[in-house]
PyMOL Python script that loads the backbone (N, CA, C, O; Angstrom):
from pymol import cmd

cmd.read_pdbstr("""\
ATOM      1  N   UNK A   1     -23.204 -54.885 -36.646  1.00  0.00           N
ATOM      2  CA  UNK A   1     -23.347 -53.507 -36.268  1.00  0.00           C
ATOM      3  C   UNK A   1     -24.226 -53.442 -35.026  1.00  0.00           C
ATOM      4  O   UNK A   1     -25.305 -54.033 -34.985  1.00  0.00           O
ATOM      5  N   UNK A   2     -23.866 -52.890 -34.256  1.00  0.00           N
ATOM      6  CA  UNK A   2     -24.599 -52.312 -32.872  1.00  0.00           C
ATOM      7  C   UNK A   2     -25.495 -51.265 -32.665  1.00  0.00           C
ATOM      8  O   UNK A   2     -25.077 -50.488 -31.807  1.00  0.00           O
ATOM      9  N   UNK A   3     -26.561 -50.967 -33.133  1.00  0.00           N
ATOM     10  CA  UNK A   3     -27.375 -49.369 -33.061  1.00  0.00           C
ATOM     11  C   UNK A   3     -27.243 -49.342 -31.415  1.00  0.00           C
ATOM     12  O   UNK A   3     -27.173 -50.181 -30.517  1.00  0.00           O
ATOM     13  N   UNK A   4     -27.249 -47.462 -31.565  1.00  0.00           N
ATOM     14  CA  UNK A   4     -27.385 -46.764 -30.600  1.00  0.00           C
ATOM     15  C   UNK A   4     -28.614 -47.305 -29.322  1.00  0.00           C
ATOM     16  O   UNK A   4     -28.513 -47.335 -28.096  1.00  0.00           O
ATOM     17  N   UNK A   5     -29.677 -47.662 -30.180  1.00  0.00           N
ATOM     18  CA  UNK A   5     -30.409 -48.329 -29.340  1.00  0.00           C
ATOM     19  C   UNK A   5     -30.575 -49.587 -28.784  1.00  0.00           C
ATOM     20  O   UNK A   5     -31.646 -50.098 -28.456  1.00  0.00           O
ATOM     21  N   UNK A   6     -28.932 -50.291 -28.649  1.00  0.00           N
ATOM     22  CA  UNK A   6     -28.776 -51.745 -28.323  1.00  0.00           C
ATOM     23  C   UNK A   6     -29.309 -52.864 -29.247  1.00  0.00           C
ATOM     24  O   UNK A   6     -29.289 -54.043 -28.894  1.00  0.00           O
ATOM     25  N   UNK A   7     -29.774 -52.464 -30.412  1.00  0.00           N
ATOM     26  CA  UNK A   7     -30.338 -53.499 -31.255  1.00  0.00           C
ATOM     27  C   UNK A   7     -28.843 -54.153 -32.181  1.00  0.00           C
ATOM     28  O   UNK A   7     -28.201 -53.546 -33.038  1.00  0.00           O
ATOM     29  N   UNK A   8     -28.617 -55.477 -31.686  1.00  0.00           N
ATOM     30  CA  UNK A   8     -27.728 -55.847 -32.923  1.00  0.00           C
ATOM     31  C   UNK A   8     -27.810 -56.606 -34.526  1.00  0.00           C
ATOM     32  O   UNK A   8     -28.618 -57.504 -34.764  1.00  0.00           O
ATOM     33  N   UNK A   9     -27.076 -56.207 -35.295  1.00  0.00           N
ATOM     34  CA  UNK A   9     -27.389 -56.970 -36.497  1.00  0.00           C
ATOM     35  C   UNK A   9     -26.296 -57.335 -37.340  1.00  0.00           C
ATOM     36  O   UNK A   9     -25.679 -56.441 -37.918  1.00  0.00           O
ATOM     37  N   UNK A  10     -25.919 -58.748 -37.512  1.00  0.00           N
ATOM     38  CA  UNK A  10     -25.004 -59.377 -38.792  1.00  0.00           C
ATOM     39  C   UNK A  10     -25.441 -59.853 -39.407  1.00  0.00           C
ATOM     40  O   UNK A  10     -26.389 -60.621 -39.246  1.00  0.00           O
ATOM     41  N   UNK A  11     -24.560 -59.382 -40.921  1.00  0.00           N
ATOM     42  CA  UNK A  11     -25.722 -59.933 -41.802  1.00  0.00           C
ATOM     43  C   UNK A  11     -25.049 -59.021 -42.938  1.00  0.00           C
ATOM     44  O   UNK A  11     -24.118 -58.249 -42.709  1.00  0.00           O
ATOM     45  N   UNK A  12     -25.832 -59.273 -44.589  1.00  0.00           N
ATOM     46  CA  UNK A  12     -25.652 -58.722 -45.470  1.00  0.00           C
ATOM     47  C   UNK A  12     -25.979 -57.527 -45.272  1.00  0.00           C
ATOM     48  O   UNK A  12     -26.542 -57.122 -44.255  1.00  0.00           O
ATOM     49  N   UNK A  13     -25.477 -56.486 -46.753  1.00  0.00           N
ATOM     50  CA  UNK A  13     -26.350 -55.428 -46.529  1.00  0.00           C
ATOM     51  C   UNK A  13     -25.829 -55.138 -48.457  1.00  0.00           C
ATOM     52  O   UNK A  13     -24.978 -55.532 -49.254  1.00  0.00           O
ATOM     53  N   UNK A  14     -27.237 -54.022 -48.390  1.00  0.00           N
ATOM     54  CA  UNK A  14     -27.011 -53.672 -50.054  1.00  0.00           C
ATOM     55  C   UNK A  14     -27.261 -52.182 -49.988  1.00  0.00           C
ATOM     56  O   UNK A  14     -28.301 -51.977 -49.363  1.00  0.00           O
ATOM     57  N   UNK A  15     -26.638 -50.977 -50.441  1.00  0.00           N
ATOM     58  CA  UNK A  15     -27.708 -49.647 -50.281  1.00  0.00           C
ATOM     59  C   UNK A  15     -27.267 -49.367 -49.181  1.00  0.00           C
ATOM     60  O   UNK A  15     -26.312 -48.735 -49.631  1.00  0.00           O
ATOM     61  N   UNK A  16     -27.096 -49.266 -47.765  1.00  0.00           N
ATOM     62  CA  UNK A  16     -26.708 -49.069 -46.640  1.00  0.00           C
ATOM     63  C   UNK A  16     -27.816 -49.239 -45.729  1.00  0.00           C
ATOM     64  O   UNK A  16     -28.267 -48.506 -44.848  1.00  0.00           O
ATOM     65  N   UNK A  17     -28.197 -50.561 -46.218  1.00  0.00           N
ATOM     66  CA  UNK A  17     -29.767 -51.651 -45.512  1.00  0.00           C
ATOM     67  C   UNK A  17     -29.582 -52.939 -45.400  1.00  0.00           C
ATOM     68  O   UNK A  17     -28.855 -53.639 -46.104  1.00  0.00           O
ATOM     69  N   UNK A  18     -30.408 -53.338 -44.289  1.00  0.00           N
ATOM     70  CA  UNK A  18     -30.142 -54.655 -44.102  1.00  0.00           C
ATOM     71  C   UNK A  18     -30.274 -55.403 -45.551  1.00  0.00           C
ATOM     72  O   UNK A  18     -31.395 -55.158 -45.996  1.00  0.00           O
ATOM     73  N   UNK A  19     -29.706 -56.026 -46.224  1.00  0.00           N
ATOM     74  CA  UNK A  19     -30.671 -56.960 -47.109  1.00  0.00           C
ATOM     75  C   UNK A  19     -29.691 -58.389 -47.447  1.00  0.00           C
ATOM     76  O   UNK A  19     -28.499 -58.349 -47.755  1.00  0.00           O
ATOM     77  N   UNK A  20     -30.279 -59.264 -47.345  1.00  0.00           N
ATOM     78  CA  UNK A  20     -30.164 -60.718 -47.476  1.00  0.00           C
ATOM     79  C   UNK A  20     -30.171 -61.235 -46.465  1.00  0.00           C
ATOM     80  O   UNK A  20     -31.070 -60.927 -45.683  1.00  0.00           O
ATOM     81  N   UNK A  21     -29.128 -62.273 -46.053  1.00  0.00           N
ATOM     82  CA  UNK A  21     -29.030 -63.258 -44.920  1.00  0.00           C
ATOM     83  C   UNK A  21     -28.965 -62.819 -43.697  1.00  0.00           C
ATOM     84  O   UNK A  21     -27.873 -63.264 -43.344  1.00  0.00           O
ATOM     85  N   UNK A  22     -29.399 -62.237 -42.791  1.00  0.00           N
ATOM     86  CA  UNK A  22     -29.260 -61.903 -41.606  1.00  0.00           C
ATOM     87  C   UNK A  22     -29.720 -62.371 -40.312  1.00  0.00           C
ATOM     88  O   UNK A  22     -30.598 -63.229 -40.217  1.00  0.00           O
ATOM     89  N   UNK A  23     -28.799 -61.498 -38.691  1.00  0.00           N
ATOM     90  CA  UNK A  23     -29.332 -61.972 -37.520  1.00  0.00           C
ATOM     91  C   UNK A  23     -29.170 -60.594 -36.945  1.00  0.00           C
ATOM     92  O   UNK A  23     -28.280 -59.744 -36.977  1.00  0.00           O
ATOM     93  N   UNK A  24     -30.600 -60.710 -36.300  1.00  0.00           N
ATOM     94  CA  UNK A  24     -30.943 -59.475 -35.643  1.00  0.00           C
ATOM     95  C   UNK A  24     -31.401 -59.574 -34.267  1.00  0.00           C
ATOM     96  O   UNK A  24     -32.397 -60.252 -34.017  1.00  0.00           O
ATOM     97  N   UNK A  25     -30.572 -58.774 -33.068  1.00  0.00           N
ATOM     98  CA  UNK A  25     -30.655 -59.454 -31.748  1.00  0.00           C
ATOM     99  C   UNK A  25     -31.432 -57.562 -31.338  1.00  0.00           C
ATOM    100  O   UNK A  25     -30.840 -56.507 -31.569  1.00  0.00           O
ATOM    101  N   UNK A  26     -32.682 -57.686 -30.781  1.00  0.00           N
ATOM    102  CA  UNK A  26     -33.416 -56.862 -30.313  1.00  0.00           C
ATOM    103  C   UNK A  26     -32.544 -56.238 -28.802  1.00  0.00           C
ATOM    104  O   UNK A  26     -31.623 -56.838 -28.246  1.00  0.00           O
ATOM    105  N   UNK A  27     -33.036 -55.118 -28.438  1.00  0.00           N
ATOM    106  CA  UNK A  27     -32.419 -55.252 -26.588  1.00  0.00           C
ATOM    107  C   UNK A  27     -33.196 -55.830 -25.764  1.00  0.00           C
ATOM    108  O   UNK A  27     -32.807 -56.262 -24.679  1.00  0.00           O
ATOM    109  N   UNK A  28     -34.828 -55.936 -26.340  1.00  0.00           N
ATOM    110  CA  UNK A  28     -35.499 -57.222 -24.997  1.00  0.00           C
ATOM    111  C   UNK A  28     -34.848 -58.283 -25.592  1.00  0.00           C
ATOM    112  O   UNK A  28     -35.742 -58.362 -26.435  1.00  0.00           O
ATOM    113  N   UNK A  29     -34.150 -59.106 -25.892  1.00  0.00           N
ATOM    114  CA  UNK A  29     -33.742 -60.565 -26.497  1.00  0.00           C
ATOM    115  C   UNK A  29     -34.589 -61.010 -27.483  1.00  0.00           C
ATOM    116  O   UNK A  29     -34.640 -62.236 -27.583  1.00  0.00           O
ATOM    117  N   UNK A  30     -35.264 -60.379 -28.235  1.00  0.00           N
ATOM    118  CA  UNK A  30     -35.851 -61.364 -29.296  1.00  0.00           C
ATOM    119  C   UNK A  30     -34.794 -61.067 -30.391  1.00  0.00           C
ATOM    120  O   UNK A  30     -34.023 -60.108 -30.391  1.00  0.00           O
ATOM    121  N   UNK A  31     -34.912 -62.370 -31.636  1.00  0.00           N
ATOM    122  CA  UNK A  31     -33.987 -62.672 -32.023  1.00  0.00           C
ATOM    123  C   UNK A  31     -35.229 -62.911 -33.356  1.00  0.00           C
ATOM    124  O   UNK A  31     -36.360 -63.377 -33.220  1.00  0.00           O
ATOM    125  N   UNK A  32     -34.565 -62.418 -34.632  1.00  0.00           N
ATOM    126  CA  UNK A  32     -34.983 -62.699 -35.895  1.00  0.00           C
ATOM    127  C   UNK A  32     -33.644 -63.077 -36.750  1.00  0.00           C
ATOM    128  O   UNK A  32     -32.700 -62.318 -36.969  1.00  0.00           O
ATOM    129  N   UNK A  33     -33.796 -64.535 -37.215  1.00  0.00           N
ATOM    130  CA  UNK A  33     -32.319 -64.666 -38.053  1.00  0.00           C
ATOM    131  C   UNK A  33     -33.597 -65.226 -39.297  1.00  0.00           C
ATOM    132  O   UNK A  33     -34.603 -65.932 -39.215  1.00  0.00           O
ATOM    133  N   UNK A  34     -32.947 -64.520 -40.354  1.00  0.00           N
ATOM    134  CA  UNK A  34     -33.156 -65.226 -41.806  1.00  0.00           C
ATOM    135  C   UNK A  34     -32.999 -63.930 -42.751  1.00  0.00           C
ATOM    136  O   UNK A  34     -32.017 -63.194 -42.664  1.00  0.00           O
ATOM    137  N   UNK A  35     -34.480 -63.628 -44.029  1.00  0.00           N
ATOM    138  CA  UNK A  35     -34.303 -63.010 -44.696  1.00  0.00           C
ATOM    139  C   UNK A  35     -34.606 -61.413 -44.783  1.00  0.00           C
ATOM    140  O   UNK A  35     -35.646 -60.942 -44.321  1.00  0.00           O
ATOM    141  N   UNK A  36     -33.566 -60.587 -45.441  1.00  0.00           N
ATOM    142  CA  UNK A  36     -33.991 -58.916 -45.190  1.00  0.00           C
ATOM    143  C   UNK A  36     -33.988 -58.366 -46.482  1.00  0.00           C
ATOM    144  O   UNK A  36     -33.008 -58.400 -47.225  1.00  0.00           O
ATOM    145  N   UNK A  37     -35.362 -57.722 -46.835  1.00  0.00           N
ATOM    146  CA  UNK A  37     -34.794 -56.390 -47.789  1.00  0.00           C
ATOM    147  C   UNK A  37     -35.510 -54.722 -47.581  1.00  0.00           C
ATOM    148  O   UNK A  37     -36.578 -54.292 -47.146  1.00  0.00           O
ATOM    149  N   UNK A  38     -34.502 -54.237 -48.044  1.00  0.00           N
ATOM    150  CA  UNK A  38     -34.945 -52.622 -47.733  1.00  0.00           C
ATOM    151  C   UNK A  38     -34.769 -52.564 -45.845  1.00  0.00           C
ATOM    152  O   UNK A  38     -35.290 -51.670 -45.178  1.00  0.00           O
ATOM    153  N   UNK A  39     -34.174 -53.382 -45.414  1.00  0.00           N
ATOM    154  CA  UNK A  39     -33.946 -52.880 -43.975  1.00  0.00           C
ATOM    155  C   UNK A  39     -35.212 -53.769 -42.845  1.00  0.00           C
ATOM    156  O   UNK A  39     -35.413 -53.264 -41.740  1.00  0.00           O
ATOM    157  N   UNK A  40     -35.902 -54.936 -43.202  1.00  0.00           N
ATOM    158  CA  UNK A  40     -36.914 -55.365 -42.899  1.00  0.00           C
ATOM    159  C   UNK A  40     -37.042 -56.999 -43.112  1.00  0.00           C
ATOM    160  O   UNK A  40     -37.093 -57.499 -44.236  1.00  0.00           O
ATOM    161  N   UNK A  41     -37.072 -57.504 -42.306  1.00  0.00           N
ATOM    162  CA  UNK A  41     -37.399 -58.700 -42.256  1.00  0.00           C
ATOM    163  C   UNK A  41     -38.490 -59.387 -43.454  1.00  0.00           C
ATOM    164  O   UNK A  41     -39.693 -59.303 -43.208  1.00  0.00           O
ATOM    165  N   UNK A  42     -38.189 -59.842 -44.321  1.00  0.00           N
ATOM    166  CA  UNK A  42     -38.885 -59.949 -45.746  1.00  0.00           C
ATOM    167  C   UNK A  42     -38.322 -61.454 -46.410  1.00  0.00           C
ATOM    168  O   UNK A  42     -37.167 -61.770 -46.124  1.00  0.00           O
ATOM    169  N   UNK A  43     -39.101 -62.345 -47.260  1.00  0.00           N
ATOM    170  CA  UNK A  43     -38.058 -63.895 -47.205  1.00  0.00           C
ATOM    171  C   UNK A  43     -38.650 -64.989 -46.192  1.00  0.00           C
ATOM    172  O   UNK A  43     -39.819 -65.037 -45.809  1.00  0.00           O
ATOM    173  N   UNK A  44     -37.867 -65.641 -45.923  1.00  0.00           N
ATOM    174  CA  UNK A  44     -37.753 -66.316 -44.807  1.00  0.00           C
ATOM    175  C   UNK A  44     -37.475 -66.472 -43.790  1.00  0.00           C
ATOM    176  O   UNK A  44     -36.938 -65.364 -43.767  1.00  0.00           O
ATOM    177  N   UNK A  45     -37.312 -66.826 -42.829  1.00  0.00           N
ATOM    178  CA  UNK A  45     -37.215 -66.418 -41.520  1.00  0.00           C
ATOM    179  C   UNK A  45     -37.992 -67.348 -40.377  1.00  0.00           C
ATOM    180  O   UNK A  45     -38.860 -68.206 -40.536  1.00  0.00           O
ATOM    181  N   UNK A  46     -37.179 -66.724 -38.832  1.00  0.00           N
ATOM    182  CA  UNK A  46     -37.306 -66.985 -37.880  1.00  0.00           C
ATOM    183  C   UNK A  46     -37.415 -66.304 -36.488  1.00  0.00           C
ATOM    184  O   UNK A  46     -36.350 -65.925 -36.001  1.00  0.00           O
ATOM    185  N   UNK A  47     -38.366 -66.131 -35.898  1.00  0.00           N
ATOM    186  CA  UNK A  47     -38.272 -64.936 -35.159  1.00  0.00           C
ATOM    187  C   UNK A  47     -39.108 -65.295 -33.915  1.00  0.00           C
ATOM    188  O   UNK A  47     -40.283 -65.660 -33.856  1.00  0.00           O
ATOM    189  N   UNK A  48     -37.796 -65.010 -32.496  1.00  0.00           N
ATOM    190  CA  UNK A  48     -37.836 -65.380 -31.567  1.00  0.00           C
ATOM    191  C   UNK A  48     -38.051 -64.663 -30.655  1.00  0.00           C
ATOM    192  O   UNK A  48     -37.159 -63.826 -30.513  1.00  0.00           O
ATOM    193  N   UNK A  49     -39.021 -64.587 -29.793  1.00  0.00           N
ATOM    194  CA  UNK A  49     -39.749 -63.803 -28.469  1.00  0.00           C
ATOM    195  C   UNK A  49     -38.890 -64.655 -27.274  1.00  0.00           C
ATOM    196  O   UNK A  49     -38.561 -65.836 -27.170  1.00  0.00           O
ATOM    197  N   UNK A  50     -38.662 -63.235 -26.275  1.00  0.00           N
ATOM    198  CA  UNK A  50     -37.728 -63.583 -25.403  1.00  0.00           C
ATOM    199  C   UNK A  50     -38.510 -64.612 -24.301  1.00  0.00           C
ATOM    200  O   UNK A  50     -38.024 -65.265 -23.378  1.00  0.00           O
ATOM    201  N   UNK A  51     -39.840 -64.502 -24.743  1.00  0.00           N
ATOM    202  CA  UNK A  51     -40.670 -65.790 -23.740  1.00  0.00           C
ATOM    203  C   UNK A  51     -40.380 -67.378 -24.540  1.00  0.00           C
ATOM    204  O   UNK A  51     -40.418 -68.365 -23.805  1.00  0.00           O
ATOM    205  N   UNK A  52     -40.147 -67.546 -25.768  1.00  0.00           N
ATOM    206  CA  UNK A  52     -39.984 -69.032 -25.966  1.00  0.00           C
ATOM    207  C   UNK A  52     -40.990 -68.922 -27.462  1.00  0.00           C
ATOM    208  O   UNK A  52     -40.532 -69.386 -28.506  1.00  0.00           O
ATOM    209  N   UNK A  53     -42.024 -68.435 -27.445  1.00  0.00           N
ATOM    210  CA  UNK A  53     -42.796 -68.606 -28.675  1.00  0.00           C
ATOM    211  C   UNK A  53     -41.922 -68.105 -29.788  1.00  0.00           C
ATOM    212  O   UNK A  53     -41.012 -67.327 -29.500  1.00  0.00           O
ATOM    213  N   UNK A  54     -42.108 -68.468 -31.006  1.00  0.00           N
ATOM    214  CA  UNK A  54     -41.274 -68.474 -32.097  1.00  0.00           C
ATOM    215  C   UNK A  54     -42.465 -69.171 -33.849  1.00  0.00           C
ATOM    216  O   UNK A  54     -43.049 -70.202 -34.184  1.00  0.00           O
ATOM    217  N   UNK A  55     -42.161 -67.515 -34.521  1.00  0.00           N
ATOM    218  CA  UNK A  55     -42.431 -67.695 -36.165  1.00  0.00           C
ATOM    219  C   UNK A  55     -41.743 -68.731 -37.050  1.00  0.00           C
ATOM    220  O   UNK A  55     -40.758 -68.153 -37.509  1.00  0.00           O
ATOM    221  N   UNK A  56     -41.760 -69.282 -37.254  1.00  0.00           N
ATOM    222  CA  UNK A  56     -41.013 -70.255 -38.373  1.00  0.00           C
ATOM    223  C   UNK A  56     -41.170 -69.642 -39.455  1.00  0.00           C
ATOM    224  O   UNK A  56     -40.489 -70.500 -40.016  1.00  0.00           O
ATOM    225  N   UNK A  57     -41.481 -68.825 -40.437  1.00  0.00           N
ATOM    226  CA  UNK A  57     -42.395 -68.615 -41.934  1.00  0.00           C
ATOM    227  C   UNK A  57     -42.110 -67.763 -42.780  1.00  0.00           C
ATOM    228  O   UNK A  57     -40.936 -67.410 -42.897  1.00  0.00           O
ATOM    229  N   UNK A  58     -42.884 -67.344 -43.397  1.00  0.00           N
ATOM    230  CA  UNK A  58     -42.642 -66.229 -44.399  1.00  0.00           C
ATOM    231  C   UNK A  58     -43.543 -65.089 -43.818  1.00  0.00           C
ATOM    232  O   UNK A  58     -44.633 -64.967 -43.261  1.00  0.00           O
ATOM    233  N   UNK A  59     -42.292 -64.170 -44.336  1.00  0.00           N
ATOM    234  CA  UNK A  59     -42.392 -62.206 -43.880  1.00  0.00           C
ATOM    235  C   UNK A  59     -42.588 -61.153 -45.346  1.00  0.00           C
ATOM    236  O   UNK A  59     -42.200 -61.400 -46.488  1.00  0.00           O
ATOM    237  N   UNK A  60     -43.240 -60.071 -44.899  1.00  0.00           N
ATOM    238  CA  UNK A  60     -43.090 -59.608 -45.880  1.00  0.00           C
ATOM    239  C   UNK A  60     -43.063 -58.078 -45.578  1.00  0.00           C
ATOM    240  O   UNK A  60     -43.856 -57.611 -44.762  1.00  0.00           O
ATOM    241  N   UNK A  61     -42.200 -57.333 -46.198  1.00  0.00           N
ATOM    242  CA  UNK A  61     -41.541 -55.833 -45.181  1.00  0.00           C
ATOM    243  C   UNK A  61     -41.782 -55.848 -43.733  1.00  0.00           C
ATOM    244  O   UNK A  61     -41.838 -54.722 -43.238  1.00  0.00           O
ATOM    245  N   UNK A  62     -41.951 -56.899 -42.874  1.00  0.00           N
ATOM    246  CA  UNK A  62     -41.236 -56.564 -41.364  1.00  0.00           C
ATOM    247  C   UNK A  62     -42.718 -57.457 -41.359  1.00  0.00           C
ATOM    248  O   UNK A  62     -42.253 -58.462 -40.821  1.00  0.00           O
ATOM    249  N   UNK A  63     -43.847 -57.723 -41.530  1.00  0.00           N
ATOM    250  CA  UNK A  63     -45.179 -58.977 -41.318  1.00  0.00           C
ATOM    251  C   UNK A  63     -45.065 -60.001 -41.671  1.00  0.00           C
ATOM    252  O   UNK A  63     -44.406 -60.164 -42.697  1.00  0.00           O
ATOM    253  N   UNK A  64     -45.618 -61.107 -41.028  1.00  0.00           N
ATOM    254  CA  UNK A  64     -45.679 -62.247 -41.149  1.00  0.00           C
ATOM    255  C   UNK A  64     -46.942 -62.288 -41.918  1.00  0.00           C
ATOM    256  O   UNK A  64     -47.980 -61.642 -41.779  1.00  0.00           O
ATOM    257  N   UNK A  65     -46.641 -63.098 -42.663  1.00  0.00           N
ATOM    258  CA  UNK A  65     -47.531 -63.069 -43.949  1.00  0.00           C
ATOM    259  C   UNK A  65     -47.104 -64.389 -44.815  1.00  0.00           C
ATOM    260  O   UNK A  65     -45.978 -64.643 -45.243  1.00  0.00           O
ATOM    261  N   UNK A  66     -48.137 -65.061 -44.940  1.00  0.00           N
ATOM    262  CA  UNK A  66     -48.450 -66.313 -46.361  1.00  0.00           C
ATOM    263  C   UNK A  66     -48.243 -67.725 -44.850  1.00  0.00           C
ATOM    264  O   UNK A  66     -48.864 -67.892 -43.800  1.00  0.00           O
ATOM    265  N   UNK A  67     -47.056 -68.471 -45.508  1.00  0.00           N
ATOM    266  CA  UNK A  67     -47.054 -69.593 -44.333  1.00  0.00           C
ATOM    267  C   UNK A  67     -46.346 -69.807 -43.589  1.00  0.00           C
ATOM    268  O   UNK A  67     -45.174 -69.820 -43.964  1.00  0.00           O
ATOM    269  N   UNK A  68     -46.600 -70.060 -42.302  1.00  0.00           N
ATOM    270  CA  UNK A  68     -45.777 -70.107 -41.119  1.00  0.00           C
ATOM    271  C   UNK A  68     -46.186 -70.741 -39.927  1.00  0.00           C
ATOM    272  O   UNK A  68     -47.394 -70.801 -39.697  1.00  0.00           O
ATOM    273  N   UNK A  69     -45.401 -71.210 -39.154  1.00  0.00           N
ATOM    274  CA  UNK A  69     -45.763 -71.974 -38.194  1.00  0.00           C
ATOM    275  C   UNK A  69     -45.278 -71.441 -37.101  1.00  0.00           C
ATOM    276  O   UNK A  69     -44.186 -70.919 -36.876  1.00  0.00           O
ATOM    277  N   UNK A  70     -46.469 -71.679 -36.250  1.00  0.00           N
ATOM    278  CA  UNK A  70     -46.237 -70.637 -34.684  1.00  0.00           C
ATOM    279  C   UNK A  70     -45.867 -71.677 -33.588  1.00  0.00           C
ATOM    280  O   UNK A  70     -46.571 -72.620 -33.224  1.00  0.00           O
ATOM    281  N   UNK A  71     -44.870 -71.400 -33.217  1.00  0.00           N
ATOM    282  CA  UNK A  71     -44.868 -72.339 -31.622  1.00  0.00           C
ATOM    283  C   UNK A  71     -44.752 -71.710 -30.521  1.00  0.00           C
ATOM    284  O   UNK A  71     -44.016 -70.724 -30.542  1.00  0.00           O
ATOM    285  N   UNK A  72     -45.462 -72.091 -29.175  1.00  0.00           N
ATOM    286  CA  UNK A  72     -45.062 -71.844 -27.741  1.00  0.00           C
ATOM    287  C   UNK A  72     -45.007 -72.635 -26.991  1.00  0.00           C
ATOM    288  O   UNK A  72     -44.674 -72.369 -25.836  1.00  0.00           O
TER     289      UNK A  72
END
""", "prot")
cmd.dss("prot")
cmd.show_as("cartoon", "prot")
cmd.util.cbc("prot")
cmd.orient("prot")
């Protein structure tokens, strides 16, 4: 699905929300592919800044939260 505001997203959905396996392409280019519930990056995951740095870890409603590894 394509929002109005250039944000794209494939991926599960439950409820008419993101939830499970997903990839979510921002309009600056950052890129979050892994886990969603209630519409939010939550699970596992990966989440990519259009400069190169990148989350490896665990999210929790749209925060990075518990363990994760940061690279730049």
């Amino acid at each position: 699905m394509i929002y109005p505001t250039g944000r794209l997203y494939e991926g599960a959905w439950e409820s008419d929300q993101r939830s499970g396996k997903g990839y979510e392409r921002h309009p600056n280019r950052d890129i979050y592919v892994g886990d969603f519930k209630h519409g939010k990056a939550h699970g596992k995951g990966i989440f990519t800044w259009k400069n190169g740095d990148e989350y490896d870890g665990e999210w929790v409603m749209g925060l990075k939260q518990g363990y994760g590894i940061w690279k730049s």
